[in-house]
C-alpha positions, 0 to 999 in steps of 0.5 A: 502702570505708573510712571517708574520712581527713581530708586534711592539706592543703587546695586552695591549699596550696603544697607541695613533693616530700618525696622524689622522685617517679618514674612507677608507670605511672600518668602517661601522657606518661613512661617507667615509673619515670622520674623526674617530680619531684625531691625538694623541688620546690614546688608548689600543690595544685589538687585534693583526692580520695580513693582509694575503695578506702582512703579515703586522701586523693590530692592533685593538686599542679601542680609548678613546670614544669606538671606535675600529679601526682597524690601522697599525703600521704606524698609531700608536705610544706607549703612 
């Protein structure tokens, strides 16, 4: 396991898509590489983790819709 990154962004922090953001397969209720959300959709983040593997920051943000997506910080930008 890598040393854990400090995450950007905190639990609370309204954000919002910085590009659009299509299913790796990993969201259960969508067509592989349907689009989930559209670039600049706002959003809250609900949940902070990290990736043990990597100890890369993942981000849980309840888009604007309900949808809960689970994001890096690359994918993401403060609203």
């Amino acid at each position: 396991m890598n040393e854990p990154k400090t995450p950007e962004f905190q639990w609370g922090q309204f954000v919002k898509a910085a590009a659009n953001l299509y299913n790796d397969g990993t969201f259960p209720d969508a067509l592989p590489d349907a689009l989930l959300i559209p670039s600049d959709t706002p959003g809250e983040i609900v949940n902070v983790g990290v990736v043990e593997a990597s100890g890369e920051p993942l981000y849980l943000v309840e888009f604007t819709g309900g949808h809960v997506i689970g994001v890096f910080e690359n994918e993401i930008v403060r609203a």
